[in-house]
DOGUKOL-892134 format. One record per residue: x, y, z of N, C-alpha, C in turn. Coordinates in nm, 3 decimals, always signed. Example, Ala and Ser with C-alpha at 12.3 -4.5 7.8 and 13.67 -1.06 7.14 Angstrom:
DOGUKOL-892134
(atom (+1.319 -0.569 +0.780) (+1.230 -0.450 +0.780) (+1.320 -0.330 +0.780)) (atom (+1.285 -0.225 +0.708) (+1.367 -0.106 +0.714) (+1.290 +0.003 +0.787)) 
//
This chain:
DOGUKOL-892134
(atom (+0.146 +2.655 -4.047) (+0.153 +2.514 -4.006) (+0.295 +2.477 -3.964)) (atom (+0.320 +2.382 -3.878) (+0.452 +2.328 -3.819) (+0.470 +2.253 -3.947)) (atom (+0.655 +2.281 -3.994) (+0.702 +2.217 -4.057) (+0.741 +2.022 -4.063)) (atom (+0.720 +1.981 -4.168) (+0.762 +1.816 -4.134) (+0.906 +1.794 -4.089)) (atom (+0.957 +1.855 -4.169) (+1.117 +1.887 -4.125) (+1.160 +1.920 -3.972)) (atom (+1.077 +1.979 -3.935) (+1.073 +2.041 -3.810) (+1.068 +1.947 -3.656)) (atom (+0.918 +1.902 -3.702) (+0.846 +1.771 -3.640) (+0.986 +1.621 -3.640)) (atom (+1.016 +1.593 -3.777) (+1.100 +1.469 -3.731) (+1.227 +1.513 -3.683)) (atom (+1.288 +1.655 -3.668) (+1.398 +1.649 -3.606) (+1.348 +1.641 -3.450)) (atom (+1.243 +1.696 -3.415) (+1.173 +1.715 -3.267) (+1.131 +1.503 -3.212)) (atom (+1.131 +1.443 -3.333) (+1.137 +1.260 -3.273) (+1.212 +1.237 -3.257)) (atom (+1.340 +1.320 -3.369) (+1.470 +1.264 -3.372) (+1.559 +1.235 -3.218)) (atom (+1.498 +1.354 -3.153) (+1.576 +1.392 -3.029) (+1.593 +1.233 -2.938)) (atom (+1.720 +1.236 -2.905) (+1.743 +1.150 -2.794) (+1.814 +1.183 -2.679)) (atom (+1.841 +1.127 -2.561) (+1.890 +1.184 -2.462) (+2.035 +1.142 -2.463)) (atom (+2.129 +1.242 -2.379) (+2.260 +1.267 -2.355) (+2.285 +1.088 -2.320)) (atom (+2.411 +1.062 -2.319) (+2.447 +0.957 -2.350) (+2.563 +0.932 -2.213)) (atom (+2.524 +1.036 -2.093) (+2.667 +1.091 -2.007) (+2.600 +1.024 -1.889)) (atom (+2.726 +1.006 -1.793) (+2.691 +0.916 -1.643) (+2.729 +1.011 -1.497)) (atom (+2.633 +1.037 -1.496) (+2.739 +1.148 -1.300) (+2.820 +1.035 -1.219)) (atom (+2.834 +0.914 -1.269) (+2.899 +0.858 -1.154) (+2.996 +0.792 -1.266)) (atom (+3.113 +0.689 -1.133) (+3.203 +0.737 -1.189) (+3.207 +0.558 -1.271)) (atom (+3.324 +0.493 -1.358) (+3.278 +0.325 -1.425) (+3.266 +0.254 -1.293)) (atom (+3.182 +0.141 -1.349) (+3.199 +0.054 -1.255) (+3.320 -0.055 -1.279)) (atom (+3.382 -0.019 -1.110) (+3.498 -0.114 -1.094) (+3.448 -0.208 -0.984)) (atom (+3.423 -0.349 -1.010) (+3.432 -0.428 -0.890) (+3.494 -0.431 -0.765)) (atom (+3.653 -0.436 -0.815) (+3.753 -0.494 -0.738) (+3.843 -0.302 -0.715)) (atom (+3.781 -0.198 -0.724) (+3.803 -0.046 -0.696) (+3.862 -0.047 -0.553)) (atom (+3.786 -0.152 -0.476) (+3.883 -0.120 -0.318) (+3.941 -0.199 -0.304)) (atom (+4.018 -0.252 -0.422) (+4.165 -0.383 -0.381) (+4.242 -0.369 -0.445)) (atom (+4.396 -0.348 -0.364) (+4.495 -0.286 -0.407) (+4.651 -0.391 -0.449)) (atom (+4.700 -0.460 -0.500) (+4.804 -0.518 -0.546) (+4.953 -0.430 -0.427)) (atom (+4.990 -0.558 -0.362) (+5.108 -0.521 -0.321) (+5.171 -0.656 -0.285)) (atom (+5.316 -0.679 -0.367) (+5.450 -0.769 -0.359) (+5.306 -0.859 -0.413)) (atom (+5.215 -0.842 -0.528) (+5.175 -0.970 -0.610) (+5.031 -1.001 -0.514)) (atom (+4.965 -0.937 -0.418) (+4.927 -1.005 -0.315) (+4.834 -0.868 -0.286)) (atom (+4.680 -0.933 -0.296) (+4.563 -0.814 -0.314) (+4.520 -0.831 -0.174)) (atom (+4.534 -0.639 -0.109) (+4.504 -0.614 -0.016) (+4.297 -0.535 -0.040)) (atom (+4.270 -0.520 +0.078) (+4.123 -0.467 +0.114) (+4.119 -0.342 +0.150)) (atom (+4.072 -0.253 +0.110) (+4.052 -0.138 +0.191) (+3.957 -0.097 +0.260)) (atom (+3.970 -0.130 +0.375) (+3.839 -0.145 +0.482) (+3.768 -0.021 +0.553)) (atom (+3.708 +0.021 +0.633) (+3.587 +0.143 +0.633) (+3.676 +0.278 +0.719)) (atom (+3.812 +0.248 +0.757) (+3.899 +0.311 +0.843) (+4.012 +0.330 +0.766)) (atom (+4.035 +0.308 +0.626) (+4.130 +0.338 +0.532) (+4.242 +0.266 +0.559)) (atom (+4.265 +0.163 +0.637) (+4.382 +0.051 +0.648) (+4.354 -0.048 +0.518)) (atom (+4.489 -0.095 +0.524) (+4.458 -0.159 +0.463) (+4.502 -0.368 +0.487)) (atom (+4.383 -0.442 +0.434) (+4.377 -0.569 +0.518) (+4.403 -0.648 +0.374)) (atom (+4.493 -0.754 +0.455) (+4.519 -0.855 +0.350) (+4.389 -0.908 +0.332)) (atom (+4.340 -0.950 +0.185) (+4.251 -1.043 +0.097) (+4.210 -1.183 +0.197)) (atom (+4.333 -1.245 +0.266) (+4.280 -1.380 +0.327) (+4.234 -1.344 +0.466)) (atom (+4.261 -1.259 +0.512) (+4.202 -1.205 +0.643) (+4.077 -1.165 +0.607)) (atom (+3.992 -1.115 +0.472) (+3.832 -1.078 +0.495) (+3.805 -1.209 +0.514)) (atom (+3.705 -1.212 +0.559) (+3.618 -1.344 +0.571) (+3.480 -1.339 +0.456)) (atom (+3.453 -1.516 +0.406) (+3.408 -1.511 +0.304) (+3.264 -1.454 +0.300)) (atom (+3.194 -1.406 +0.423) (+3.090 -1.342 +0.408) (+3.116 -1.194 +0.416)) (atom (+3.218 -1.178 +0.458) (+3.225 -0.988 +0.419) (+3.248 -0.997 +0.290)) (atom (+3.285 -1.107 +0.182) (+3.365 -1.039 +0.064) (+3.213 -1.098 -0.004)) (atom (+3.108 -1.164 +0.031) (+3.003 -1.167 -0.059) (+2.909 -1.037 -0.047)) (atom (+2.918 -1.032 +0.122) (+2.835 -0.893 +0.168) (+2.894 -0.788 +0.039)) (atom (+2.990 -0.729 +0.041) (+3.090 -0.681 -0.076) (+3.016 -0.636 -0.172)) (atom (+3.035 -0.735 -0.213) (+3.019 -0.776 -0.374) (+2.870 -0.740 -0.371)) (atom (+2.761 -0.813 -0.302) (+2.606 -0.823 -0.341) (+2.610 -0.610 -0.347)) (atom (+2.648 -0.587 -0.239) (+2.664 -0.446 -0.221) (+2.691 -0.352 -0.314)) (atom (+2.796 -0.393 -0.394) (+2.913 -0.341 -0.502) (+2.792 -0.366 -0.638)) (atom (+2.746 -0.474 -0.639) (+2.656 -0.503 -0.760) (+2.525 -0.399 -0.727)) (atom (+2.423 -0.415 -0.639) (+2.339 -0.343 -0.652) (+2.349 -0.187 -0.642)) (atom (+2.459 -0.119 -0.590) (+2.501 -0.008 -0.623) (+2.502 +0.021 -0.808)) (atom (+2.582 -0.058 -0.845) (+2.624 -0.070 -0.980) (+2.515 -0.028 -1.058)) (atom (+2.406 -0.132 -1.031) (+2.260 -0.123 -1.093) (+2.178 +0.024 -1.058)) (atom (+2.201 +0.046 -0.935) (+2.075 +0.199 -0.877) (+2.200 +0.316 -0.952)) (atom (+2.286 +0.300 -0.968) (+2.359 +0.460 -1.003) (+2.289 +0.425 -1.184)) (atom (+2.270 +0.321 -1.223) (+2.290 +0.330 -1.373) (+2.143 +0.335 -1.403)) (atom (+2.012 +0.310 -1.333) (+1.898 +0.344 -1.314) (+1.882 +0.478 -1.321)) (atom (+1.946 +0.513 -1.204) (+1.955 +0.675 -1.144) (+1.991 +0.756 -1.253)) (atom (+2.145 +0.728 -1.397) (+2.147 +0.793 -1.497) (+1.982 +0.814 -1.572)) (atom (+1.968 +0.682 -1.598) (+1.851 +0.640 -1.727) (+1.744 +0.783 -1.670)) (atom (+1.724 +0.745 -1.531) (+1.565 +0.828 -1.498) (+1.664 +0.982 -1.525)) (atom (+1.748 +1.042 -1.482) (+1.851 +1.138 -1.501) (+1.798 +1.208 -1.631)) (atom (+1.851 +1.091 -1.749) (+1.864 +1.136 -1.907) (+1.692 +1.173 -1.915)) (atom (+1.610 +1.090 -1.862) (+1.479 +1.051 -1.931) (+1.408 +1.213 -1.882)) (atom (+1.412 +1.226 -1.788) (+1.357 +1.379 -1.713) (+1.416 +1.497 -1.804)) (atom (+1.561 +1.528 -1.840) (+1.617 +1.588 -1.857) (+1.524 +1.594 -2.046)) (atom (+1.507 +1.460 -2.102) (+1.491 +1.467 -2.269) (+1.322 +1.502 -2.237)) (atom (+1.260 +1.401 -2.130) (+1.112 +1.487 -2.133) (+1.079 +1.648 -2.137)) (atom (+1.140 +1.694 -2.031) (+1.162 +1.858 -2.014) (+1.179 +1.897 -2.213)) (atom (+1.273 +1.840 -2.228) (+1.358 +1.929 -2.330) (+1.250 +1.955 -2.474)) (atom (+1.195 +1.799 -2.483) (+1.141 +1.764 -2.584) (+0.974 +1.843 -2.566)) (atom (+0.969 +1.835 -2.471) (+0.756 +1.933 -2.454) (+0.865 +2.086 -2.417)) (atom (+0.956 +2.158 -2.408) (+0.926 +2.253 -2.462) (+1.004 +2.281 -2.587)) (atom (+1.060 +2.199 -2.667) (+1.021 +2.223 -2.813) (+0.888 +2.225 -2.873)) (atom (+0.843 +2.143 -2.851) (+0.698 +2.104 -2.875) (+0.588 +2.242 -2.827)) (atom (+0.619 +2.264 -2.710) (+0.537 +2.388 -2.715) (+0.570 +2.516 -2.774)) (atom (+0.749 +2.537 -2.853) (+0.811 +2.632 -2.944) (+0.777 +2.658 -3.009)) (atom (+0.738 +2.496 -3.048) (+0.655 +2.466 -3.234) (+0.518 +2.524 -3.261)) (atom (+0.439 +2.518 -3.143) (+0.313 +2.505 -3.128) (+0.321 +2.653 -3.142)) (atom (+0.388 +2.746 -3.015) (+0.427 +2.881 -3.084) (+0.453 +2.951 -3.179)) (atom (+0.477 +2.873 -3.256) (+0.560 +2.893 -3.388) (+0.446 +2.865 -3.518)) (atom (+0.351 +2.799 -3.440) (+0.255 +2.774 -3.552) (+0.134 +2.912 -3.567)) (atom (+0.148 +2.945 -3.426) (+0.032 +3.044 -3.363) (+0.066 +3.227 -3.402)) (atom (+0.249 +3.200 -3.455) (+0.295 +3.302 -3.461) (+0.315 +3.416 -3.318)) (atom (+0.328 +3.333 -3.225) (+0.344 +3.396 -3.095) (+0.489 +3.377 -2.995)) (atom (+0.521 +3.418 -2.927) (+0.669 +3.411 -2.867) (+0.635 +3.371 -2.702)) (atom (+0.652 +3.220 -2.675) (+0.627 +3.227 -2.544) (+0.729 +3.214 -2.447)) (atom (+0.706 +3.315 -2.326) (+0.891 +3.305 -2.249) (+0.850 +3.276 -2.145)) (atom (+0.955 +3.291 -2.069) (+0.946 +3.205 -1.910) (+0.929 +3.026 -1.938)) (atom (+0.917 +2.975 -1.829) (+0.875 +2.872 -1.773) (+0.785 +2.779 -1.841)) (atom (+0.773 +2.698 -1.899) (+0.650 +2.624 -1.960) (+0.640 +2.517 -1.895)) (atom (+0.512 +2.575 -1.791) (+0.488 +2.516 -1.690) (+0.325 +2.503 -1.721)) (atom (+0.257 +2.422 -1.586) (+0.109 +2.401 -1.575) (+0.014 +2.375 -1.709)) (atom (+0.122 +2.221 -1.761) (+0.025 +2.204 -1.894) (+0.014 +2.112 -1.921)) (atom (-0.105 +2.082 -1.976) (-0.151 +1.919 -2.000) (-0.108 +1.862 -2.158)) (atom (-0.058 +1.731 -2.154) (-0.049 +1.717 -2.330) (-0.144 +1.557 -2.312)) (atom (-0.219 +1.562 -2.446) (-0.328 +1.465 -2.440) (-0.297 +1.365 -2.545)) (atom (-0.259 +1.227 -2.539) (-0.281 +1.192 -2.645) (-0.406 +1.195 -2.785)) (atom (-0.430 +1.173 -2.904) (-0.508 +1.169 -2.968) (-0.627 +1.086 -2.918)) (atom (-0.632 +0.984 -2.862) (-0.722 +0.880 -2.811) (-0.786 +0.938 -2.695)) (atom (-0.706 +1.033 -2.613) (-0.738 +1.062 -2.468) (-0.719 +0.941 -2.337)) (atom (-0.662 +0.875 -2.406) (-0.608 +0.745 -2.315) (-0.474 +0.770 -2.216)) (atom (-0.401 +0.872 -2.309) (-0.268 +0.895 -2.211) (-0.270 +1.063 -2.211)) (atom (-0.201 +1.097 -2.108) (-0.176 +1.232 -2.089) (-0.028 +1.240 -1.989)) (atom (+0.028 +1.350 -2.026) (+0.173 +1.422 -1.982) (+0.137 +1.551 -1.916)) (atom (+0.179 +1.559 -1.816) (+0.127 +1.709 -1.740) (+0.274 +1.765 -1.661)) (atom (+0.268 +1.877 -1.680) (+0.372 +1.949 -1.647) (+0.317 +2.035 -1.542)) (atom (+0.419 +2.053 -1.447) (+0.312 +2.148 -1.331) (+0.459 +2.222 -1.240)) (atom (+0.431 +2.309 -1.217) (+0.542 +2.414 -1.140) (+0.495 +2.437 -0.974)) (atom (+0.579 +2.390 -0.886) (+0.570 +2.417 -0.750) (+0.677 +2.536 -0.722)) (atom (+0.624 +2.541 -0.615) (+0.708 +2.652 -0.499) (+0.796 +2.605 -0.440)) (atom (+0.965 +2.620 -0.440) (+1.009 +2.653 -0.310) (+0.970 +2.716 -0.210)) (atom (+0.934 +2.679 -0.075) (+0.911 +2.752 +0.035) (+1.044 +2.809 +0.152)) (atom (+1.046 +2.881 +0.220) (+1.137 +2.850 +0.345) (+1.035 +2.957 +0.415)) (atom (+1.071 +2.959 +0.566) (+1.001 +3.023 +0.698) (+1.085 +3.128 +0.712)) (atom (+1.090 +3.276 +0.739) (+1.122 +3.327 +0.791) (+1.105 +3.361 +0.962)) (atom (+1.206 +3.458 +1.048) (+1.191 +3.470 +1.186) (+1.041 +3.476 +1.223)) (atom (+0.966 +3.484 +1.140) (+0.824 +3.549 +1.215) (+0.780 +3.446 +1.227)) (atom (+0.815 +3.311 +1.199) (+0.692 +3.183 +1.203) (+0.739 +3.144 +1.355)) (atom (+0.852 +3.195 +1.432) (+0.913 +3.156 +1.558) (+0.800 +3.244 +1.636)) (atom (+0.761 +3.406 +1.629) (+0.705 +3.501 +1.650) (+0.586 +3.455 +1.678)) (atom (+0.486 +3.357 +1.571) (+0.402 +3.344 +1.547) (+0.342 +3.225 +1.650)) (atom (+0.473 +3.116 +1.634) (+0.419 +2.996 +1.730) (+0.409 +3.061 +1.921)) (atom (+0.532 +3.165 +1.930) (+0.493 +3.222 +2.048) (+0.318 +3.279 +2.083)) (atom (+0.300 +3.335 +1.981) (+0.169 +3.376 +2.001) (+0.065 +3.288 +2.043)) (atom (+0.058 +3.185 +1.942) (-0.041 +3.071 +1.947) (-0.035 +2.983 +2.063)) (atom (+0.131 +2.963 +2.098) (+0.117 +2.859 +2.249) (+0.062 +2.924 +2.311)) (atom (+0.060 +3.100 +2.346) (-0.004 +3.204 +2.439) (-0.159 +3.134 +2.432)) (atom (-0.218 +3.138 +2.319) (-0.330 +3.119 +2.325) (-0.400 +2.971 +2.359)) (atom (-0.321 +2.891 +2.281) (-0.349 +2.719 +2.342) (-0.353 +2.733 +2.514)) (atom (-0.193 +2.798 +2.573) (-0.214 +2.803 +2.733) (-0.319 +2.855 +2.791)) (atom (-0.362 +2.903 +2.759) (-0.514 +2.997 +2.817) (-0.652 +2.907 +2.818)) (atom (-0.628 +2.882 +2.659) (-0.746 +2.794 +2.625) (-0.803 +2.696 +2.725)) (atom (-0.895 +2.667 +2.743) (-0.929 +2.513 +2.802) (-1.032 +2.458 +2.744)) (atom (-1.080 +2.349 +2.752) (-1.195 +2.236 +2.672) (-1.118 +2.182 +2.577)) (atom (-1.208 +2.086 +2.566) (-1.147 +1.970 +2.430) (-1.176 +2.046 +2.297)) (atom (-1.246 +2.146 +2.306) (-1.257 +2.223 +2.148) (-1.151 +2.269 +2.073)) (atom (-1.042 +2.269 +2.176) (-0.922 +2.301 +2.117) (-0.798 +2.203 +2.077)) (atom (-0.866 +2.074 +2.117) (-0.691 +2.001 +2.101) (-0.681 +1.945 +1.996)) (atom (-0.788 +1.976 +1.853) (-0.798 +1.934 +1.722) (-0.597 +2.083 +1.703)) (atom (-0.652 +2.185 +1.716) (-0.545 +2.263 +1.734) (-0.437 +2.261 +1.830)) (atom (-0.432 +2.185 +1.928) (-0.292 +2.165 +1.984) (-0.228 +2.056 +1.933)) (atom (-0.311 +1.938 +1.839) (-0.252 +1.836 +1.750) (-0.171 +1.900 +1.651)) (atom (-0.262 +1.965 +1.559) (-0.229 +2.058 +1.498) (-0.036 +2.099 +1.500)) (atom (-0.053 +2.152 +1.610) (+0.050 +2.233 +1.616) (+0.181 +2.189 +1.653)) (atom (+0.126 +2.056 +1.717) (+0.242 +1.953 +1.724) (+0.276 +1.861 +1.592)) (atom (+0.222 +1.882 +1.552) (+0.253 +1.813 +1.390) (+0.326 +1.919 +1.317)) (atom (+0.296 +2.098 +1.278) (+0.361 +2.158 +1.234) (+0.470 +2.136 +1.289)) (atom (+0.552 +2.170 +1.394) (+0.641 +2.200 +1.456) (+0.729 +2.097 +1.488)) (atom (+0.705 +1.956 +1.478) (+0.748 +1.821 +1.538) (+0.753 +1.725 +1.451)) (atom (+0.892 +1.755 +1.343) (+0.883 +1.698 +1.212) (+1.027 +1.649 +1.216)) (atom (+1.086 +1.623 +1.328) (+1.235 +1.521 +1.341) (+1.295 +1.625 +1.309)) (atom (+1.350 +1.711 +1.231) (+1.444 +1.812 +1.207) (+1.473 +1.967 +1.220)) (atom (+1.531 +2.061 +1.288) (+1.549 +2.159 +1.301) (+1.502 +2.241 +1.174)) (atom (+1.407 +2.355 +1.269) (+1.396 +2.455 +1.093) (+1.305 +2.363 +0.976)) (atom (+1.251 +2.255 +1.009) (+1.150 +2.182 +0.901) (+1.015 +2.200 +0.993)) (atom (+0.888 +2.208 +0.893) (+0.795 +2.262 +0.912) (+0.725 +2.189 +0.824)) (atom (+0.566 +2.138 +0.851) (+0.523 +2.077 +0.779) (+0.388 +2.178 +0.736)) (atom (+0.440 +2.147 +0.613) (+0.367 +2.245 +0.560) (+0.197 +2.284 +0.520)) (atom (+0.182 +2.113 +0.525) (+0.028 +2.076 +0.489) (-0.058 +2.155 +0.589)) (atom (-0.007 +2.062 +0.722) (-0.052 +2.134 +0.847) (-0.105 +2.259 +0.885)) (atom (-0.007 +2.340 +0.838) (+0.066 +2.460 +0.851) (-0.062 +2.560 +0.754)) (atom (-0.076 +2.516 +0.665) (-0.184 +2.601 +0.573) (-0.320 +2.535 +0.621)) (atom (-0.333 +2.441 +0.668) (-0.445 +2.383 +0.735) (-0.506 +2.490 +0.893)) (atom (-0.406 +2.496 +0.947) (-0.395 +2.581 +1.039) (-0.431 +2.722 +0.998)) (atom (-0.382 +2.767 +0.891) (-0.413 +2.927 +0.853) (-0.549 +2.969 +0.835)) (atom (-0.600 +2.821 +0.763) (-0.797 +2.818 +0.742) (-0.838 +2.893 +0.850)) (atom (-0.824 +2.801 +0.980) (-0.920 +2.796 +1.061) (-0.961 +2.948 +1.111)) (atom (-1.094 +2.935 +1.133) (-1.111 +3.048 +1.168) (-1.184 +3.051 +1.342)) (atom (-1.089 +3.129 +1.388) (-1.065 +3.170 +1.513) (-1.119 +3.332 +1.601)) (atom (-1.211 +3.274 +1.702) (-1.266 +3.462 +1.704) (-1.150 +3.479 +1.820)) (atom (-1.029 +3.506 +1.792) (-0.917 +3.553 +1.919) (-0.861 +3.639 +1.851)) (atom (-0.858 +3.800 +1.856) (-0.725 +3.875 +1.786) (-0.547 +3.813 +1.811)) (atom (-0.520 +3.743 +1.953) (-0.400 +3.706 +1.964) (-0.398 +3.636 +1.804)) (atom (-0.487 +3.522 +1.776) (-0.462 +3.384 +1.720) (-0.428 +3.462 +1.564)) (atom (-0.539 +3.580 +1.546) (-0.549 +3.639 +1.394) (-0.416 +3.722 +1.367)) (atom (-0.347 +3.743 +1.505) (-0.191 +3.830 +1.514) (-0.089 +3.710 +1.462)) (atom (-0.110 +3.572 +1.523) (-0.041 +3.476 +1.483) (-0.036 +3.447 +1.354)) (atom (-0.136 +3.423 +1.320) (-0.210 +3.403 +1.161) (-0.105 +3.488 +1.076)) (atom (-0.139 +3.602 +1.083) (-0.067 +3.711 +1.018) (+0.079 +3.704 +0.998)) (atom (+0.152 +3.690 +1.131) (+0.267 +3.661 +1.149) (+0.340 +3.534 +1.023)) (atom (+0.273 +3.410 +1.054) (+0.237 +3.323 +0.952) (+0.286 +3.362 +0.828)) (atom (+0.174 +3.429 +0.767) (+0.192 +3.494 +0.605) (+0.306 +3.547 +0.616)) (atom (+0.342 +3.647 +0.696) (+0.454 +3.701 +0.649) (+0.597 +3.616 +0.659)) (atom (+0.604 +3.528 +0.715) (+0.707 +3.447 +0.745) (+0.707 +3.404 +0.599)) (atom (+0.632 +3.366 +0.544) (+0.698 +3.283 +0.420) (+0.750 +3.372 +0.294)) (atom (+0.855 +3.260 +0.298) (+0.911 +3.351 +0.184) (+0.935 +3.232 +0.023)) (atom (+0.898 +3.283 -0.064) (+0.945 +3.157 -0.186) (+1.046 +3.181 -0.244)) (atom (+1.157 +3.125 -0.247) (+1.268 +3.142 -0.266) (+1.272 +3.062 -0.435)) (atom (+1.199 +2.975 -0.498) (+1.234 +2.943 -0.643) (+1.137 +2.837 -0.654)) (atom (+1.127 +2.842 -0.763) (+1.003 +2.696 -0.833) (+1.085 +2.572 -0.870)) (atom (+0.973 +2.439 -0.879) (+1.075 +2.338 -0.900) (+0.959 +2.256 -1.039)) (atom (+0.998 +2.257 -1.114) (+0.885 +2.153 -1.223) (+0.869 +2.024 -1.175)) (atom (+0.785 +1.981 -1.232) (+0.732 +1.838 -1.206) (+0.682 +1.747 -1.288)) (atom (+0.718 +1.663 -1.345) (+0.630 +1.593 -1.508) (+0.575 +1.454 -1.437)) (atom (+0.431 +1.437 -1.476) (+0.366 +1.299 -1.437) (+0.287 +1.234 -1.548)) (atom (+0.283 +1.131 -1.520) (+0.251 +1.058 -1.702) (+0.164 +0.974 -1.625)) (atom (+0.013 +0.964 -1.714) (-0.101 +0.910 -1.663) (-0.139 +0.795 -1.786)) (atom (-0.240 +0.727 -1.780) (-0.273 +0.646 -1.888) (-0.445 +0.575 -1.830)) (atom (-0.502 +0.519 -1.882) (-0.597 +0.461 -1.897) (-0.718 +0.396 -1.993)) (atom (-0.728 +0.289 -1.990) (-0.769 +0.181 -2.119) (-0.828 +0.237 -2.194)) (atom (-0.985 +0.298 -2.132) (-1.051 +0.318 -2.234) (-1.133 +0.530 -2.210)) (atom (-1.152 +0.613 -2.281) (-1.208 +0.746 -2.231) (-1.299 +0.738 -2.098)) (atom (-1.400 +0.623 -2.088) (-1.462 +0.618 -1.938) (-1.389 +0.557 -1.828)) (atom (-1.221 +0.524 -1.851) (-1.179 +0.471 -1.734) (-1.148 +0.602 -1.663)) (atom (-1.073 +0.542 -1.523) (-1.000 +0.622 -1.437) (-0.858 +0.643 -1.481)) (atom (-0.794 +0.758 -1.471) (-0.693 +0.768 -1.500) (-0.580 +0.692 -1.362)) (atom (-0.479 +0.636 -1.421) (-0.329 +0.564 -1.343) (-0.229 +0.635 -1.347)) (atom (-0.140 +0.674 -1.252) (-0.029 +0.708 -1.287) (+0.086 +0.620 -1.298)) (atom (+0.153 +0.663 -1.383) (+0.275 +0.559 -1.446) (+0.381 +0.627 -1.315)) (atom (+0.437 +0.562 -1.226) (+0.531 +0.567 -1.117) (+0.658 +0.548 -1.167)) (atom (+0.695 +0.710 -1.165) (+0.867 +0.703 -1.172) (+0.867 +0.841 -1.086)) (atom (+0.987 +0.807 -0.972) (+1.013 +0.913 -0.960) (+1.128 +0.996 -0.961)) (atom (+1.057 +1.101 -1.027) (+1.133 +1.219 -1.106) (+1.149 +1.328 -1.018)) (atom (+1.109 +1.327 -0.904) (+1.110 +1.439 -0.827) (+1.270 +1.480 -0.777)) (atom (+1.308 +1.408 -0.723) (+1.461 +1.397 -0.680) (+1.500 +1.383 -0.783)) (atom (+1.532 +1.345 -0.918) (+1.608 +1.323 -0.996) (+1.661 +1.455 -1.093)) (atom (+1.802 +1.455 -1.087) (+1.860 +1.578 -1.143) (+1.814 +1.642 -1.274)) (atom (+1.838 +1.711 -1.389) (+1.792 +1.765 -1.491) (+1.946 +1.776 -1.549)) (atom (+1.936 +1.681 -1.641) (+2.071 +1.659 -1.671) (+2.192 +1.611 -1.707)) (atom (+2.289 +1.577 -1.699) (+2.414 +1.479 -1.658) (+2.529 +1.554 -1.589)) (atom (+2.492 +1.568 -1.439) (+2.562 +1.683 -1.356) (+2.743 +1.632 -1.352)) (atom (+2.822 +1.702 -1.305) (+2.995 +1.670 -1.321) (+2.982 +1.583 -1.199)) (atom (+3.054 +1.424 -1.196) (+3.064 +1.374 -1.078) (+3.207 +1.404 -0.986)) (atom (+3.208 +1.438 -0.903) (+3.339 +1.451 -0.777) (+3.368 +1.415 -0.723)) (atom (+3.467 +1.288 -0.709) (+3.544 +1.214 -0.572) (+3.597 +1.237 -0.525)) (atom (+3.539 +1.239 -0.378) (+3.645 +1.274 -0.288) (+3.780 +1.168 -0.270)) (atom (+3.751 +1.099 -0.285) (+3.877 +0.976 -0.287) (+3.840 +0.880 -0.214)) (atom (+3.733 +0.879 -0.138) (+3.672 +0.751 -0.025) (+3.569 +0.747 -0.053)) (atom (+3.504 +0.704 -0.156) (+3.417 +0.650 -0.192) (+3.263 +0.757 -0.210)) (atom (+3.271 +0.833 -0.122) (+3.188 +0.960 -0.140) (+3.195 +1.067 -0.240)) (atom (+3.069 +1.102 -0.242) (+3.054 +1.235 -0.385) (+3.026 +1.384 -0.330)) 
//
């Protein structure tokens, strides 16, 4: 059996208490010279205080404040990801520990249920993806075959392919598409050469976890998800770095 001792040091846990960014200073871009507070404006000059005008120095400020608020959000969700992680895999240590078993790697793809079945915590492990040269290889193939093609039977697949490929940024690829596309089944050896090409292009370069927290009133409801997102948010309290102008 899991120890009690064990269990309340595992409630005990709280999260790091640390900020990646740096205090908040209001008045950080106004500088004292001969008694007399200058501005430091977006070109690194610097402007006397009575020369801003009173809507740049509220613009400022409203600016300066809601920054203030999203970096100190940005910690909280930071700490909160970082103590969730930490705390379910103690919890699954324990659970190990009860079973007399040693579990390694990743403790990933797992559901935790409350007693009621009203709330649940799920942990789930994705893929890094990236494309290798062959997905360039591959789209050659397939325009071969779209050009040839004719009838409207095909422009579910020339949509298709403009959606993979036509995602605003160099080297981005949409991926949904992209495996949507691999389904289809096609009687063309070119298209099944493409296909192929495809698979081999990808390469997974590392996994990324994911924690989502659900809830619902009663066992016959629908489950809700509780909206935070944790996806972007670091694992941690990473070292913050100024460059000296305001950037990290």
């Amino acid at each position: 059996m899991i120890e009690a001792e064990t269990v309340a040091a595992l409630k005990q846990a709280e999260p790091p208490p640390q900020s990646r960014y740096p205090a908040f200073e209001p008045r950080a871009h106004v500088v004292s010279m001969e008694g007399k507070p200058y501005w430091h404006d977006s070109r690194g000059a610097l402007v006397p205080e009575r020369l801003v005008s009173a809507k740049d120095q509220l613009i400022d400020e409203v600016v300066r404040k809601q920054i203030h608020f999203a970096m100190d959000l940005s910690d909280q969700v930071a700490r909160f990801k970082t103590y969730c992680f930490a705390e379910l895999a103690g919890l699954m240590d324990l659970l190990a520990q009860d079973y007399q078993v040693q579990v390694g790697g990743e403790k990933g793809n797992t559901t935790f249920l409350s007693y009621d079945g009203c709330q649940k915590v799920q942990v789930q492990i994705g893929e890094r993806m990236e494309f290798g040269p062959e997905i360039k290889v591959a789209k050659a193939i397939i325009d071969e075959c779209l050009h040839e093609w004719t009838g409207d039977s095909h422009d579910v697949i020339r949509a298709l392919i403009e959606r993979i490929f036509n995602v605003g940024k160099e080297g981005q690829i949409d991926r949904a598409a992209l495996f949507q596309l691999m389904r289809m089944d096609v009687a063309d050896e070119r298209w099944r050469r493409g296909v192929a090409a495809i698979r081999d292009s990808i390469r997974v370069t590392g996994t990324k976890r994911y924690i989502r927290f659900y809830w619902r009133a009663d066992t016959d409801g629908e489950w809700s998800a509780i909206t935070i997102d944790l996806a972007a948010a670091p694992v941690g309290a990473a070292q913050h770095t100024s460059t000296g102008d305001g950037r990290s």
